[in-house]
MARKOLPA-232667 format. One record per atom (N, C-alpha, C, O): residue number from 0; residue in three letters; x negated, y, z. Coordinates in pm, whole numbers, plus 50000, padded with zeros to 5 digits. Example, Ala and Ser with C-alpha at 12.3 -4.5 7.8 and 13.67 -1.06 7.14 Angstrom:
# MARKOLPA-232667
0|ALA|48681|49431|50780
0|ALA|48770|49550|50780
0|ALA|48680|49670|50780
0|ALA|48576|49668|50846
1|SER|48715|49775|50708
1|SER|48633|49894|50714
1|SER|48710|50003|50787
1|SER|48659|50114|50804
# end
This chain:
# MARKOLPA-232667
0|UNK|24633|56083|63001
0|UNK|24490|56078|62975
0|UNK|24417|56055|63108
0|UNK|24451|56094|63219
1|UNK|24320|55991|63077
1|UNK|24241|55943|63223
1|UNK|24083|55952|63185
1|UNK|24049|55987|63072
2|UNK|24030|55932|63241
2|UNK|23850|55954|63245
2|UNK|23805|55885|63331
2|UNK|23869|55851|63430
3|UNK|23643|55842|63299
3|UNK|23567|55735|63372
3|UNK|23489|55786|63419
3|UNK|23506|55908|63416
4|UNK|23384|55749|63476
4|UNK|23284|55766|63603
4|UNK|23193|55880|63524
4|UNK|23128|55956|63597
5|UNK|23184|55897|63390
5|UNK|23098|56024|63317
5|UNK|23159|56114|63261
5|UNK|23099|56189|63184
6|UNK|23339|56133|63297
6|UNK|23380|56214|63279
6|UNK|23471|56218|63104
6|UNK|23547|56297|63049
7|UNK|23412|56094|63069
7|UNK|23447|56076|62924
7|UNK|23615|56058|62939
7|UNK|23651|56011|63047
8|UNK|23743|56098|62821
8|UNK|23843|56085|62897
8|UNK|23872|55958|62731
8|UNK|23829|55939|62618
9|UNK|23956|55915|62812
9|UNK|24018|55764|62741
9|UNK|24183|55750|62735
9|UNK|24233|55777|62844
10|UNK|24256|55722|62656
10|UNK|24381|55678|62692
10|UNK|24417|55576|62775
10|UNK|24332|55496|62815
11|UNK|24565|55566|62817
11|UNK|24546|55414|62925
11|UNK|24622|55329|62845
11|UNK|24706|55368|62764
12|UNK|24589|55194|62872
12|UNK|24638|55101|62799
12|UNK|24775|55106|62805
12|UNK|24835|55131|62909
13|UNK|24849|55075|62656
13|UNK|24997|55115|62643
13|UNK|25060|55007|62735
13|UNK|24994|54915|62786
14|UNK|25207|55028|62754
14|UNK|25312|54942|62809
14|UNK|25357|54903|62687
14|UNK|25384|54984|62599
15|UNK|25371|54748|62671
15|UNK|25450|54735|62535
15|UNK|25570|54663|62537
15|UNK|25589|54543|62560
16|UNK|25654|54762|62508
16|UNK|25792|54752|62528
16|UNK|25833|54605|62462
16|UNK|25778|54555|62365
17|UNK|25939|54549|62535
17|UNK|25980|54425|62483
17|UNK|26120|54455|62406
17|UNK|26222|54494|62462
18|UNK|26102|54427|62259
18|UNK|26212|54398|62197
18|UNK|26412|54389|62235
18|UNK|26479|54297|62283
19|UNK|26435|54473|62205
19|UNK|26590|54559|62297
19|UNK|26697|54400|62269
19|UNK|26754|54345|62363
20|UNK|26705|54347|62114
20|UNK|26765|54244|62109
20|UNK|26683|54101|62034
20|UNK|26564|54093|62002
21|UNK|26770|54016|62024
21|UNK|26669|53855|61971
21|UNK|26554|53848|62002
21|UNK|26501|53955|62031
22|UNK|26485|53747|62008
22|UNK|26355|53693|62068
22|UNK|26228|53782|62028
22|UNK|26195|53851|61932
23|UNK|26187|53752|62124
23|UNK|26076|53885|62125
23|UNK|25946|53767|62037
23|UNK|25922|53648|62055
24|UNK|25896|53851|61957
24|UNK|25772|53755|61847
24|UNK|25671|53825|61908
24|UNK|25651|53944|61882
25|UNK|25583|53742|62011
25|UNK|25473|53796|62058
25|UNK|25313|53750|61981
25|UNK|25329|53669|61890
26|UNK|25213|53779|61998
26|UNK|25107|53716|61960
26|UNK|25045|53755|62094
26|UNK|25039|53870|62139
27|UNK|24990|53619|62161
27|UNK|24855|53638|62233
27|UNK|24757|53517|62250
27|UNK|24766|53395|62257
28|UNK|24620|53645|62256
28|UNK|24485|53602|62191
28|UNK|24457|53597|62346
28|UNK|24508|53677|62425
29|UNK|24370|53495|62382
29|UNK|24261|53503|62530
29|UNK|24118|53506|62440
29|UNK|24078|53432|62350
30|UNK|24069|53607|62493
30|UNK|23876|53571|62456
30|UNK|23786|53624|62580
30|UNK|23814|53696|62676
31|UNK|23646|53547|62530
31|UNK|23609|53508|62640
31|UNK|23496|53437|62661
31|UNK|23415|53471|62575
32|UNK|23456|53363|62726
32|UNK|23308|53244|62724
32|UNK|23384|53116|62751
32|UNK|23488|53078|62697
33|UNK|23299|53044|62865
33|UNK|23306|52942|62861
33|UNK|23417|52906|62943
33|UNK|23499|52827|62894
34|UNK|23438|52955|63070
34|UNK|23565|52981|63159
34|UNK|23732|52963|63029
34|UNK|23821|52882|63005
35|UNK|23683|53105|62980
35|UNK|23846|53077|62866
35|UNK|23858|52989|62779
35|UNK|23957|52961|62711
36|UNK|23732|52934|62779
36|UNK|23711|52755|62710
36|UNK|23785|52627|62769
36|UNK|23829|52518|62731
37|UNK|23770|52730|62920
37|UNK|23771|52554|62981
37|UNK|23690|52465|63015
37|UNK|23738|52352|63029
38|UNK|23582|52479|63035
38|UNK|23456|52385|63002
38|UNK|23437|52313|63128
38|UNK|23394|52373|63226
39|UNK|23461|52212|63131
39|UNK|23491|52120|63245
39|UNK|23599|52054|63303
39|UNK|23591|51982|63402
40|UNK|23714|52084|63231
40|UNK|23812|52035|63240
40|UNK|23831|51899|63200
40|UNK|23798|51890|63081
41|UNK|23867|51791|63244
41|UNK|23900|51638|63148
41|UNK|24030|51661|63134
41|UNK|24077|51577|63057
42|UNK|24113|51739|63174
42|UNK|24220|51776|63083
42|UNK|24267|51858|62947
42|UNK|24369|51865|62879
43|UNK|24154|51906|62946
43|UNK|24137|51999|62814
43|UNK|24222|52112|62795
43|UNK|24264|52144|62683
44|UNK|24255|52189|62924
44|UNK|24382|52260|62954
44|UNK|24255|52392|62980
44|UNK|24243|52488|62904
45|UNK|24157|52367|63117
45|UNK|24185|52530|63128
45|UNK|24286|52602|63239
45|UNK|24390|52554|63285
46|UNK|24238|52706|63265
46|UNK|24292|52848|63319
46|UNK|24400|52851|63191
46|UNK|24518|52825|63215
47|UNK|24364|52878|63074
47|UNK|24424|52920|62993
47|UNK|24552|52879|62938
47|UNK|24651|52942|62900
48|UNK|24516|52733|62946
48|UNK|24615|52633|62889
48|UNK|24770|52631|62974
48|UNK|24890|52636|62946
49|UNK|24697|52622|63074
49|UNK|24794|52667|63216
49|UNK|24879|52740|63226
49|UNK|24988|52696|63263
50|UNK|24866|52856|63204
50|UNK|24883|53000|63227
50|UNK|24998|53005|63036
50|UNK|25115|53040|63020
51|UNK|24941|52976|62975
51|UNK|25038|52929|62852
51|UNK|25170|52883|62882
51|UNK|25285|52929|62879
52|UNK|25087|52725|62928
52|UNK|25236|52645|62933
52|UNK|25335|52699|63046
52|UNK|25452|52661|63036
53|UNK|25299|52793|63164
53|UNK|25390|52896|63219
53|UNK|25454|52967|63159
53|UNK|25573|52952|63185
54|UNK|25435|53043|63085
54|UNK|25471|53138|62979
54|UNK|25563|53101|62924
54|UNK|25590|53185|62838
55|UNK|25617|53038|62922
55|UNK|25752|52982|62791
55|UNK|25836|53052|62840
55|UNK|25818|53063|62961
56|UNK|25935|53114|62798
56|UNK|26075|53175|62861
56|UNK|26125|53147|62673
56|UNK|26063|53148|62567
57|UNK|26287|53122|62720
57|UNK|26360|53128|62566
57|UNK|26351|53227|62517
57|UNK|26333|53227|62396
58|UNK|26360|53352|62586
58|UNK|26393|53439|62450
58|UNK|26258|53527|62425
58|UNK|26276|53645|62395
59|UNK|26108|53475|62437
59|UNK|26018|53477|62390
59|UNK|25945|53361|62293
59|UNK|25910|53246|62321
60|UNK|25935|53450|62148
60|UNK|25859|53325|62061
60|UNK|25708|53365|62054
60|UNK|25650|53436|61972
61|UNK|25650|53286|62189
61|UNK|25523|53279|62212
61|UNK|25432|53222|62118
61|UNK|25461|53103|62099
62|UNK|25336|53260|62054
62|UNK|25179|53199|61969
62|UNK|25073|53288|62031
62|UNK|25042|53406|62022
63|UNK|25019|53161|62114
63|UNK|24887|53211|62151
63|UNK|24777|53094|62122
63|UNK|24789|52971|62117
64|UNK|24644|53196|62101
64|UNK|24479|53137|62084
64|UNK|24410|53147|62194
64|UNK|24415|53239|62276
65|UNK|24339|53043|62199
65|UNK|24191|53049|62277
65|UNK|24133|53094|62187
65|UNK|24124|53028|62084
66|UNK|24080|53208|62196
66|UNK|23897|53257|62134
66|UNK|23770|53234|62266
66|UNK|23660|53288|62252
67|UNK|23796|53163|62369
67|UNK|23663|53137|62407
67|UNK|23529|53099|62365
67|UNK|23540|53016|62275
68|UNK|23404|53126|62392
68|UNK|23329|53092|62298
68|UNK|23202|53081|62436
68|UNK|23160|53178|62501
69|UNK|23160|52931|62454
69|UNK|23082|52940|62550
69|UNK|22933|53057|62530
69|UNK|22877|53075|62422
70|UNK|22893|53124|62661
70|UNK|22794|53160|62661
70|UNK|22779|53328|62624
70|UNK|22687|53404|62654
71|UNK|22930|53361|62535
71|UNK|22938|53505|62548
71|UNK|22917|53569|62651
71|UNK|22931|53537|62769
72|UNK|22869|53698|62582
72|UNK|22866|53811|62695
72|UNK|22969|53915|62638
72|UNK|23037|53883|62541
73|UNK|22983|54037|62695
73|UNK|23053|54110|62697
73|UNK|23047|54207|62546
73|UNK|23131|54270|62482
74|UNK|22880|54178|62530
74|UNK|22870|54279|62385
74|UNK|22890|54159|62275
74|UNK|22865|54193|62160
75|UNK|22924|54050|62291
75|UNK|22990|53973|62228
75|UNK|23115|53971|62165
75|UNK|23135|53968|62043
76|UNK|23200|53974|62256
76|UNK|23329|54007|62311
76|UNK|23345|54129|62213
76|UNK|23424|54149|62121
77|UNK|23293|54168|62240
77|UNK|23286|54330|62173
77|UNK|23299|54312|62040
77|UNK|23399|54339|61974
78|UNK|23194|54264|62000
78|UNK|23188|54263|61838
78|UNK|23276|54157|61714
78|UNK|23310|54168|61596
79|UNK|23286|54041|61834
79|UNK|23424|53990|61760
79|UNK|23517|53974|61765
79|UNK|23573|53885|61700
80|UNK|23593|54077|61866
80|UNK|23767|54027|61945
80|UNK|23828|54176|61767
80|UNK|23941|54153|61724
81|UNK|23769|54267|61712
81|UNK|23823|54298|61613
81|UNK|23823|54215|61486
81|UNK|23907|54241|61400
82|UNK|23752|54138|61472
82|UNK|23680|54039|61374
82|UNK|23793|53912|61394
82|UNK|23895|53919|61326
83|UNK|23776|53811|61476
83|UNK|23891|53728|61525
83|UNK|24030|53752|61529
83|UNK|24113|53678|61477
84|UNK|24064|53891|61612
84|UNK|24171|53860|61686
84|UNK|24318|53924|61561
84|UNK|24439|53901|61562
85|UNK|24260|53981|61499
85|UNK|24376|54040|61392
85|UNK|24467|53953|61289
85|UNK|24583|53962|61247
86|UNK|24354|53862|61267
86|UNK|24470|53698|61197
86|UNK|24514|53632|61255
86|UNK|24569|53528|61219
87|UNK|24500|53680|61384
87|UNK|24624|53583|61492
87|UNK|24734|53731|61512
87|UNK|24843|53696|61559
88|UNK|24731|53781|61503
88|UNK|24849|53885|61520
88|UNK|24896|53922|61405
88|UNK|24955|54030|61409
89|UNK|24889|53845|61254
89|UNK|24942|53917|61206
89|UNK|25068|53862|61206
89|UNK|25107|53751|61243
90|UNK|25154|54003|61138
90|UNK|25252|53948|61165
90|UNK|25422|53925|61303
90|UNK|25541|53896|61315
91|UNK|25268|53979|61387
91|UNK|25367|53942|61548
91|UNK|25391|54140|61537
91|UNK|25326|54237|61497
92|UNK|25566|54104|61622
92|UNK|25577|54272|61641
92|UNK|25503|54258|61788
92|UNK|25429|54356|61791
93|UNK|25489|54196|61893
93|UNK|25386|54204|62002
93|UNK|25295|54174|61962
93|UNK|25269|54075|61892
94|UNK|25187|54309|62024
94|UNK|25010|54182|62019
94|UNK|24997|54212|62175
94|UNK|25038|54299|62252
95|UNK|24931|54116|62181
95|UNK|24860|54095|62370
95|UNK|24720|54031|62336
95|UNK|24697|53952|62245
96|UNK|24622|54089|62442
96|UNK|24509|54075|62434
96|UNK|24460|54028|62616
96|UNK|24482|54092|62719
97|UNK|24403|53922|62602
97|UNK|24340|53882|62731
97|UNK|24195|53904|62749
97|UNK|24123|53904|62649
98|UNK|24154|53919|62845
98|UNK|23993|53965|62836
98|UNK|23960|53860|62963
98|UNK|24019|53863|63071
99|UNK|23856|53768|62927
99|UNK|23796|53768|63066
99|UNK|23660|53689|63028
99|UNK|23652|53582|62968
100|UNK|23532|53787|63089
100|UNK|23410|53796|63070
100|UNK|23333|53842|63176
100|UNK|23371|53922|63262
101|UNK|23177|53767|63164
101|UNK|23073|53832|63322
101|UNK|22954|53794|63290
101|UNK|22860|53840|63226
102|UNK|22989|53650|63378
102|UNK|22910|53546|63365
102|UNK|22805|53534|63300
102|UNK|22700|53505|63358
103|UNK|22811|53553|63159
103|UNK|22725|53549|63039
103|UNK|22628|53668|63080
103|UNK|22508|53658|63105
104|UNK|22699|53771|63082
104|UNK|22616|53914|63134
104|UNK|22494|53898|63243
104|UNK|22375|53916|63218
105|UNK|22545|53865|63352
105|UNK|22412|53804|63439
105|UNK|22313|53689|63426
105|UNK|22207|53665|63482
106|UNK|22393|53622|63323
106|UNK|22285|53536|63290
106|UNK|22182|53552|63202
106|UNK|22074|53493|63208
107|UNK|22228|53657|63097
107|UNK|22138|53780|62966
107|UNK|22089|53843|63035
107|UNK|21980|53878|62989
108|UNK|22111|53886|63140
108|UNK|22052|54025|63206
108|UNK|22130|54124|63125
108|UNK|22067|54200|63051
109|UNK|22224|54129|63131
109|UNK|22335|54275|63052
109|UNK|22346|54316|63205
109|UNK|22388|54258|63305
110|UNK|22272|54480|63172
110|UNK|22317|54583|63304
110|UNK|22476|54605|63278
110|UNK|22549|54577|63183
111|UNK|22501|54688|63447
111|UNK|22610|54692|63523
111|UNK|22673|54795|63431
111|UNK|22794|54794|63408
112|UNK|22598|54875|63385
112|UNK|22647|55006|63308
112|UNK|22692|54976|63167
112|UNK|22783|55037|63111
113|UNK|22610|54863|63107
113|UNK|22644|54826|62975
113|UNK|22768|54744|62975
113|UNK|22855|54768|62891
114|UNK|22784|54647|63064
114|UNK|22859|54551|63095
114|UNK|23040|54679|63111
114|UNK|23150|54655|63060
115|UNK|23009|54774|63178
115|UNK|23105|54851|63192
115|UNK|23172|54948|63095
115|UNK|23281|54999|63121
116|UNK|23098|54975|62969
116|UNK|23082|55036|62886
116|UNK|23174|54942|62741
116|UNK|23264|54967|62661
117|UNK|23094|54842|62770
117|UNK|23159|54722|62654
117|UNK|23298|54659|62719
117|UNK|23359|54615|62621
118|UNK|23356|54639|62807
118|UNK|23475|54631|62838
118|UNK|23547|54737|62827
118|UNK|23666|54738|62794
119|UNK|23464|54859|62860
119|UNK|23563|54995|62822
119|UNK|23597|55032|62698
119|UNK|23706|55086|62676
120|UNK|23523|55012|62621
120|UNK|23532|54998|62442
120|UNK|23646|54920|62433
120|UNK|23757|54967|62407
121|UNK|23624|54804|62452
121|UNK|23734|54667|62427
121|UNK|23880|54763|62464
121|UNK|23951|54803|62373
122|UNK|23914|54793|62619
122|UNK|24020|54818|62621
122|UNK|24096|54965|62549
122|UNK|24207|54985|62499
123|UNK|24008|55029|62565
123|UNK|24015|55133|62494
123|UNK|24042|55128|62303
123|UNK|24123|55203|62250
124|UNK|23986|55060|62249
124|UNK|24018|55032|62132
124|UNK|24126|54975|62097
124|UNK|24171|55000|61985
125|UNK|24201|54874|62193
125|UNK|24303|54788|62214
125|UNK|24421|54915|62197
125|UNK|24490|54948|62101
126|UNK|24411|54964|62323
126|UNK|24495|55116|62389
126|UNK|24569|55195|62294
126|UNK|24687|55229|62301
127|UNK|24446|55234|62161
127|UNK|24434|55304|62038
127|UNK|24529|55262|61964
127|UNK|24624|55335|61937
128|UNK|24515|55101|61907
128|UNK|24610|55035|61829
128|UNK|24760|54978|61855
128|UNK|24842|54943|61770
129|UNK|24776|54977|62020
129|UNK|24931|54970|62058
129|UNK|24877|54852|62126
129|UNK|24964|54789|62186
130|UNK|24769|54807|62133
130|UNK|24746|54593|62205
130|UNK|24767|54650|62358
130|UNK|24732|54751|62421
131|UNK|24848|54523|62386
131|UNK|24859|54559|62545
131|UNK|24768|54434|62637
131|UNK|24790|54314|62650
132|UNK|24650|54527|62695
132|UNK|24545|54452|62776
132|UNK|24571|54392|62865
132|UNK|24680|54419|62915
133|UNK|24496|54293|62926
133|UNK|24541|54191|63071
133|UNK|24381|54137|63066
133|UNK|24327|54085|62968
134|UNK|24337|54155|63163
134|UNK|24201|54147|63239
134|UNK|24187|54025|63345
134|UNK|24275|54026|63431
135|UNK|24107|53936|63351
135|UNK|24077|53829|63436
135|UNK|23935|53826|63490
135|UNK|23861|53785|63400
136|UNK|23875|53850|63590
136|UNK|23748|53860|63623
136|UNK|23694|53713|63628
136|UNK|23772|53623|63599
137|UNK|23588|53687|63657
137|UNK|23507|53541|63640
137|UNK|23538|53552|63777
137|UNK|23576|53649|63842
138|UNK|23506|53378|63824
138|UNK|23544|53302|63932
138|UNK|23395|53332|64004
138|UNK|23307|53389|63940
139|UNK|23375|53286|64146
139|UNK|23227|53265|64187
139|UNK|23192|53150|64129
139|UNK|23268|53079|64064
140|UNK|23055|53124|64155
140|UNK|22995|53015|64147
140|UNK|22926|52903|64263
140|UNK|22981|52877|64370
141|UNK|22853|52870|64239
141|UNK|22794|52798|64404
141|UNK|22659|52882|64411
141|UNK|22615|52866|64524
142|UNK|22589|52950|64351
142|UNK|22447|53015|64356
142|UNK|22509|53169|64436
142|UNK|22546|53276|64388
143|UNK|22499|53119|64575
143|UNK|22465|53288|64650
143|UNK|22442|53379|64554
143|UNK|22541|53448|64531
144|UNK|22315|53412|64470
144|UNK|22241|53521|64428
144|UNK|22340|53528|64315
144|UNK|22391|53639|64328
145|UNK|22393|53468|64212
145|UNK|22492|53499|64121
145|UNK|22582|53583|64207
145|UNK|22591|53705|64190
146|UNK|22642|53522|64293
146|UNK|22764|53585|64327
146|UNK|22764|53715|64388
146|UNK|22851|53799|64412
147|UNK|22565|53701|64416
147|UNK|22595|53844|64492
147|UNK|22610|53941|64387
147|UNK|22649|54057|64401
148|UNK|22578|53887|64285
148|UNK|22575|54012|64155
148|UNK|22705|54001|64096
148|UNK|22747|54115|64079
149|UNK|22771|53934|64066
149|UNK|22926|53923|64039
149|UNK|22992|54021|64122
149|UNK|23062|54114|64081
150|UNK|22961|53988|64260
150|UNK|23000|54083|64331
150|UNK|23097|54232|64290
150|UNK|23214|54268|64290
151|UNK|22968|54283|64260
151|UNK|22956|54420|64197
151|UNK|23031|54443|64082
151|UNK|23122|54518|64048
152|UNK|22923|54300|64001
152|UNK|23045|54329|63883
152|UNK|23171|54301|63862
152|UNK|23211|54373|63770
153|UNK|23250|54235|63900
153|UNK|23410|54197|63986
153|UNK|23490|54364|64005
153|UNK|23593|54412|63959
154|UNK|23386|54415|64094
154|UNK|23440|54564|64148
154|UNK|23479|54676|63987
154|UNK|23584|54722|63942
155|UNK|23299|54687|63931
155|UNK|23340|54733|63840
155|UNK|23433|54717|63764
155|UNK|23516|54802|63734
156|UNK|23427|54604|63724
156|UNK|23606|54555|63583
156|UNK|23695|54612|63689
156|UNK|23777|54686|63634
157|UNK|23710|54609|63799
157|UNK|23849|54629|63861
157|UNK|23834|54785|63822
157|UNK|23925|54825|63750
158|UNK|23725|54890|63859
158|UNK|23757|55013|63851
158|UNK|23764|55054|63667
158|UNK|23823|55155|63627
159|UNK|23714|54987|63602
159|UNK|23731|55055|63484
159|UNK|23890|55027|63413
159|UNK|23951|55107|63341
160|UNK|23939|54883|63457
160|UNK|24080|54857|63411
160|UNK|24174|54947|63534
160|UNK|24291|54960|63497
161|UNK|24147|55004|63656
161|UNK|24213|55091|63697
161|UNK|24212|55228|63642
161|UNK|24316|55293|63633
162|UNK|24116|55267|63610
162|UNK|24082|55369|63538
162|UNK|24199|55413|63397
162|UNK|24249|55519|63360
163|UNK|24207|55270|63350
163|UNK|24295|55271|63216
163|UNK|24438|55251|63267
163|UNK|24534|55310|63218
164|UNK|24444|55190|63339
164|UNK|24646|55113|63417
164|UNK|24625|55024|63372
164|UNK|24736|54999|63324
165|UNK|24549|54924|63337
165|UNK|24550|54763|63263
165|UNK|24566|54718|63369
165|UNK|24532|54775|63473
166|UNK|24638|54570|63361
166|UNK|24619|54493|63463
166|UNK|24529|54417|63502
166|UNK|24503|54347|63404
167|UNK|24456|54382|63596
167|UNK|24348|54305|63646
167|UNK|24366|54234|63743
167|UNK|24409|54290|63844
168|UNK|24336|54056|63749
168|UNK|24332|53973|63822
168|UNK|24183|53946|63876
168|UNK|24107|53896|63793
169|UNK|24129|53975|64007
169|UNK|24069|53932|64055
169|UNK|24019|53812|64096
169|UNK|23967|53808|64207
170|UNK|24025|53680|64007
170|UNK|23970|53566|64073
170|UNK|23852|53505|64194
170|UNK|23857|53405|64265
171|UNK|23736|53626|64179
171|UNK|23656|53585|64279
171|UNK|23630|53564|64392
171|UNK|23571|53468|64442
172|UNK|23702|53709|64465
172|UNK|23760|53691|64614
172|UNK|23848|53637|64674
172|UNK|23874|53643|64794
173|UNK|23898|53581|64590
173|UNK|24029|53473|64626
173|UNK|23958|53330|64636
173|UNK|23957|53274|64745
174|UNK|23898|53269|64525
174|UNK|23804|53170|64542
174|UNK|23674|53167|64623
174|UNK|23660|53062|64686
175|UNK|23580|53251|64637
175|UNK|23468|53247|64765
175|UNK|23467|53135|64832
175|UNK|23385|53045|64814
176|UNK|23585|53136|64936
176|UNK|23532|53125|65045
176|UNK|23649|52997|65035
176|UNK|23687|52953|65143
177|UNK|23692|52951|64942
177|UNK|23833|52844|64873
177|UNK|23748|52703|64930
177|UNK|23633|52668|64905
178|UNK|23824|52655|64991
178|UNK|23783|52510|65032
178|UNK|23788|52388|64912
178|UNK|23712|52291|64907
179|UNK|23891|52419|64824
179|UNK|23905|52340|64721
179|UNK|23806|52363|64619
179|UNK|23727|52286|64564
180|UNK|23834|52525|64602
180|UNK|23713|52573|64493
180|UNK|23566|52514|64519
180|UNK|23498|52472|64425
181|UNK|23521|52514|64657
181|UNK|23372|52522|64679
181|UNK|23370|52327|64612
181|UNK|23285|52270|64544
182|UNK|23476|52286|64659
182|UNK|23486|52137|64669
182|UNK|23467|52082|64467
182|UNK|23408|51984|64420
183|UNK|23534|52179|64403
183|UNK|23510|52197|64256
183|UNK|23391|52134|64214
183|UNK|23344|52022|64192
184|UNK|23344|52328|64213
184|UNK|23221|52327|64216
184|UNK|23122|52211|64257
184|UNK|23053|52152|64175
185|UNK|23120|52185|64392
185|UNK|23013|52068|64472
185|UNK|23007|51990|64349
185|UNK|22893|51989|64301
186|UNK|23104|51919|64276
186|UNK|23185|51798|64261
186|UNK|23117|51810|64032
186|UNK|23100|51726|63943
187|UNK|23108|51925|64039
187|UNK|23051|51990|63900
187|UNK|22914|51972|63873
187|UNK|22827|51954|63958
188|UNK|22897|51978|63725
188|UNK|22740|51956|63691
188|UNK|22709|52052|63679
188|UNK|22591|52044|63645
189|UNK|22751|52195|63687
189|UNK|22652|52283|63728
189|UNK|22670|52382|63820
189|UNK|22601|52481|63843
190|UNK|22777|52340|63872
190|UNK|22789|52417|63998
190|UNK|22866|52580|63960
190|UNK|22890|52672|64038
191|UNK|22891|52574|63824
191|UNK|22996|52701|63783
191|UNK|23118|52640|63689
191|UNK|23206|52725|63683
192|UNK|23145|52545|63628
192|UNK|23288|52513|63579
192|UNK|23353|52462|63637
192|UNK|23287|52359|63627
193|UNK|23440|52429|63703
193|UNK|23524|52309|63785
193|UNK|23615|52238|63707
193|UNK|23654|52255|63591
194|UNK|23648|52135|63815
194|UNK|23779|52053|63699
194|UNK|23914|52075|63707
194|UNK|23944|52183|63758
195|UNK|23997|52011|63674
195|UNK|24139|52077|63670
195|UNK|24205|52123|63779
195|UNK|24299|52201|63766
196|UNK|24165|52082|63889
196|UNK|24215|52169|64032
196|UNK|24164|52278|63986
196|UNK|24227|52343|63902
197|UNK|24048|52319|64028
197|UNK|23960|52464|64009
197|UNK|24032|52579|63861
197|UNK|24058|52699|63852
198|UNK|24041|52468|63773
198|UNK|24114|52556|63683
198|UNK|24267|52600|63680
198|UNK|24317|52686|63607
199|UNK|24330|52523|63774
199|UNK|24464|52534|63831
199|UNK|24488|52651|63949
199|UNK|24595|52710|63957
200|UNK|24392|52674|64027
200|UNK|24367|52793|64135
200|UNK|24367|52905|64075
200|UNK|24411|53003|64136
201|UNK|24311|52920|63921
201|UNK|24268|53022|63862
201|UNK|24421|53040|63811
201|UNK|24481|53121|63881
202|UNK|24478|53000|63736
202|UNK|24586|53045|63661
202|UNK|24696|53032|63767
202|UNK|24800|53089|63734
203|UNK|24700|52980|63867
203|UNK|24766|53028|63948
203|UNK|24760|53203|64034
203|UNK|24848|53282|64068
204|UNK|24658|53203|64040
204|UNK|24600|53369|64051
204|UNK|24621|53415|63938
204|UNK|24633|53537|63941
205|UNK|24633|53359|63817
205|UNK|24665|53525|63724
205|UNK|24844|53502|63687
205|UNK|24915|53599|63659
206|UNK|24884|53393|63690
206|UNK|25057|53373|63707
206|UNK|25127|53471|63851
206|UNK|25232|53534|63858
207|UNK|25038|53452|63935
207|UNK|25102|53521|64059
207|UNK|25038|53665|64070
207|UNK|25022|53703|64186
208|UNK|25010|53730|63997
208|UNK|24928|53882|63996
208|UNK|24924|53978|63908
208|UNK|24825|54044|63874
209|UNK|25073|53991|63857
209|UNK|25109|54032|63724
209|UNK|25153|54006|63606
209|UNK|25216|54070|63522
210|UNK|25103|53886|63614
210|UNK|25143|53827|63449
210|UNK|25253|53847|63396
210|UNK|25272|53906|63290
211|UNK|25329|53802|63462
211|UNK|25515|53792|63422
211|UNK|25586|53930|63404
211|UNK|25680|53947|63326
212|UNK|25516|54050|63503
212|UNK|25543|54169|63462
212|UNK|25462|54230|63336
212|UNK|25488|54339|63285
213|UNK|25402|54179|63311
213|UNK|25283|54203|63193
213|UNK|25367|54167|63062
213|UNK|25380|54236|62961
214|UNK|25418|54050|63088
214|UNK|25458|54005|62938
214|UNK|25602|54023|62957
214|UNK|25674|53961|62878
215|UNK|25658|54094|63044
215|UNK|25821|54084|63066
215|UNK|25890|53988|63060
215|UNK|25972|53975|62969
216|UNK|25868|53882|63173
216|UNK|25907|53755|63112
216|UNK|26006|53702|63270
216|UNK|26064|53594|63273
# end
């Protein structure tokens, strides 16, 4: 048992054991905004897509969804990853759940506290039912003042998925100050999706930062 910054106590997200013999039948869901969309890609791949087609090992029978949905926020996220994500798992003796959300939040004006609260729900509810969580923070952008607020919120997801033992990939501080990334971006119509390099940096950061121990692969 573990507890958050008000003392409230939470379970931590389970370890989910991989199948002792024959192929392990996983289900995993990514949800998300526009990032787990992809949105800017002319490859139509994605962080996500990426990070998939890594994933193959034989003696995993992988089915996974994009639930991205441009423009979500976190109380989004919230209200339909139970709604969505259960007819993609049925069926699977693994479920896996990807989270990665922000963006939307600063652009709604969703406070730091709410924003922290509705990811804590998410994983926590996950925790409850046996789903084993994996966390991806949003990338920077080219707007200073976004990022200074990402900032923060970057930190938070990291302390509330530490809080639980989930795993969490940090994308932002890795990209900042990215010569390629900034080069993305420049190169983008709005200066926050990039194209398939930019989305290749990203799933390379969440392939190299757990993943493979995540899915036992």
């Amino acid at each position: 048992m573990t507890t958050d910054a008000a003392g409230n106590e939470f379970l931590p997200s389970p370890s989910v054991a991989a199948t002792p013999d024959g192929r392990r039948d996983v289900g995993l869901v990514f949800i998300g905004a526009s990032m787990v969309a992809g949105v800017g890609d002319p490859k139509g791949q994605g962080w996500v897509g990426r990070v998939i087609g890594r994933s193959q090992h034989p003696e995993l029978d992988l089915t996974a969804y994009n639930l991205g949905v441009r423009g979500d926020t976190s109380a989004d996220v919230l209200k339909r990853w139970q709604i969505e994500c259960p007819p993609r798992w049925a069926g699977r003796a693994e479920k896996r759940l990807v989270v990665s959300v922000g963006l939307g939040d600063i652009a709604s004006g969703v406070t730091l506290a709410r924003h922290r609260l509705n990811l804590a729900n998410i994983l926590d509810e996950s925790a409850t039912t046996g789903i084993g969580a994996f966390v991806v923070s949003p990338p920077p952008t080219a707007d200073p003042e976004v990022n200074a607020k990402l900032e923060v919120l970057v930190e938070a997801q990291a302390d509330v998925c530490a809080r639980r033992l989930v795993p969490f990939v940090d994308t932002y501080r890795p990209l900042l100050g990215h010569d390629q990334w900034r080069s993305e971006l420049a190169a983008s119509r709005d200066g926050v999706h990039p194209g398939q390099a930019g989305y290749g940096l990203i799933a390379w950061l969440v392939l190299h930062n757990g993943w493979t121990e995540w899915l036992h692969i």
